[in-house]
C-alpha positions, -999 to 999 in steps of 0.1 A, spaced: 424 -124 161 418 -152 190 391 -170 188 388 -190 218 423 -190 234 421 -205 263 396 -232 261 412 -260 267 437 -251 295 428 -258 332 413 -231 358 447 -220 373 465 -219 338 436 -199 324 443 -172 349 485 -167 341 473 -166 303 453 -144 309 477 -120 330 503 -126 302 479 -119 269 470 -87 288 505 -79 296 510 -86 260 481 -65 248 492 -31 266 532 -36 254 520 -41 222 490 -13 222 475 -25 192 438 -39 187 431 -76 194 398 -95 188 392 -121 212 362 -142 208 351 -158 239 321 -174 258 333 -174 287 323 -137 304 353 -133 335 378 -135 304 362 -107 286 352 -86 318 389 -85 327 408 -83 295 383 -63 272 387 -24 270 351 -27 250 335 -61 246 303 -69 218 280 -91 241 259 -113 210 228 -133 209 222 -154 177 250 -136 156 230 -100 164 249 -74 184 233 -64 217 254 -41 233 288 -28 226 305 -10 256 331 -12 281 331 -38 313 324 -14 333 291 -1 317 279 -37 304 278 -46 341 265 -14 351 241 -2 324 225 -32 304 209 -22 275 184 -56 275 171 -83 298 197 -107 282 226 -89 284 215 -80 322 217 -118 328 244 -126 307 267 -107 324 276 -112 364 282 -143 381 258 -152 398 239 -139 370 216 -108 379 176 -115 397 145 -106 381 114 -105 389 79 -90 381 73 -54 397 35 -38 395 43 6 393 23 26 417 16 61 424 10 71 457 5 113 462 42 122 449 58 88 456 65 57 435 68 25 445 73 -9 429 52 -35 441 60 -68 449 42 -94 461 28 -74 496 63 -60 495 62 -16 479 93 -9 471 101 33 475 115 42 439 143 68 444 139 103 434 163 102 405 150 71 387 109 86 392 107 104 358 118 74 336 94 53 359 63 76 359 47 63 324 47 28 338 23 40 367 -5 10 370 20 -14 349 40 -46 352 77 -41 349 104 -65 357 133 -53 376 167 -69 384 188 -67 411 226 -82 415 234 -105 440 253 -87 456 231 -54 456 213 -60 486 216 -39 517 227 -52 549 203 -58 577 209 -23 593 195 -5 564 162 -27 566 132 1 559 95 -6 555 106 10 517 129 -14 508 121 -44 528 112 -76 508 100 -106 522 116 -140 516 122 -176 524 158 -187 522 162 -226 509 200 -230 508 230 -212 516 269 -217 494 297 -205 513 324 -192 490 352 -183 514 345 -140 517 309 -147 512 276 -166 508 254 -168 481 220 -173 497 193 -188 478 161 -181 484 126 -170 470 108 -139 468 70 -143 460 80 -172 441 105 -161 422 139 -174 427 171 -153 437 206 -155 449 217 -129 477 259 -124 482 262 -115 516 295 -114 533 308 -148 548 306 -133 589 294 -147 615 275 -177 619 263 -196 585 223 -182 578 201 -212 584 169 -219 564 134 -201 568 119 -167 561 134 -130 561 131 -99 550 157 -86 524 167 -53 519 166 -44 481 189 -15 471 169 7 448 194 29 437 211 -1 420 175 -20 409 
């Protein structure tokens, strides 16, 4: 059992300890419970990590399918830095298609995710998006387009986190550092619905 390990040491010394408990972990191959708060040390060292809210277990899973497949709201935001964007969504049928409306934006619902979608038809939803699960302008379609107003920009070496607000709502959009810094002032965003 360690509860905590790595608390007190500094951001550089964190990540060697890290390496070297892992490193430990696989020569040893036996089970290890490490109790954490702090999400990149149990993304990257957990084969199958209990994410808990209030002493109650939430979901139990591997990294890969926490980050992937949340079970909940809070463990959607709990895990991912920046955490994940969510916002309200109205469910519409039109003919055959779905869409999920926001604002005066209709998102196109994709094929595979209509059937677990359908019962919500004429109901509010909210639906999440990563930062970094938004296309690039290229991919910009009348069926995924999202209008915005961008307030700040963060560059973080390979990439910006953009800031900005859709219908209200506040989200951060991880776009690669190229080209020229994005400056202030509306766009349209291209959500990717096969990751929404």
């Amino acid at each position: 059992l360690m509860d905590e390990p790595l608390s007190n040491l500094d951001a550089k010394l964190r990540v060697q300890m890290r390496i070297e408990i892992s490193k430990l972990h696989q020569r040893l191959g036996s089970t290890i419970i490490y109790v954490t708060h702090d999400q990149t040390e149990a993304m990257t060292m957990g084969d199958r990590i209990v994410v808990m809210k209030e002493g109650v277990i939430q979901q139990f899973d591997t990294p890969k399918n926490l980050y992937n497949e949340p079970v909940n709201l809070f463990v959607a935001g709990f895990i991912g830095s920046p955490q994940m964007n969510f916002m309200d969504a109205q469910i519409e049928k039109k003919g055959e298609k779905l869409y999920a409306v926001v604002g005066k934006s209709s998102l196109l619902i994709p094929e595979h995710k209509k059937q677990a979608l359908a019962p919500y038809a004429g109901k509010m939803v909210v639906m999440g998006f990563r930062p970094e699960d938004f296309l690039t302008q290229d991919k910009l379609t009348s069926d995924n387009a999202l209008d915005a107003e961008m307030s700040f920009s963060e560059l973080l070496g390979a990439d910006y986190n953009l800031y900005m607000y859709v219908n209200d709502i506040g989200v951060i959009v991880k776009v690669p550092a190229s080209g020229e810094q994005p400056e202030k002032g509306p766009y349209q965003i291209a959500a990717n619905m096969d990751r929404a």
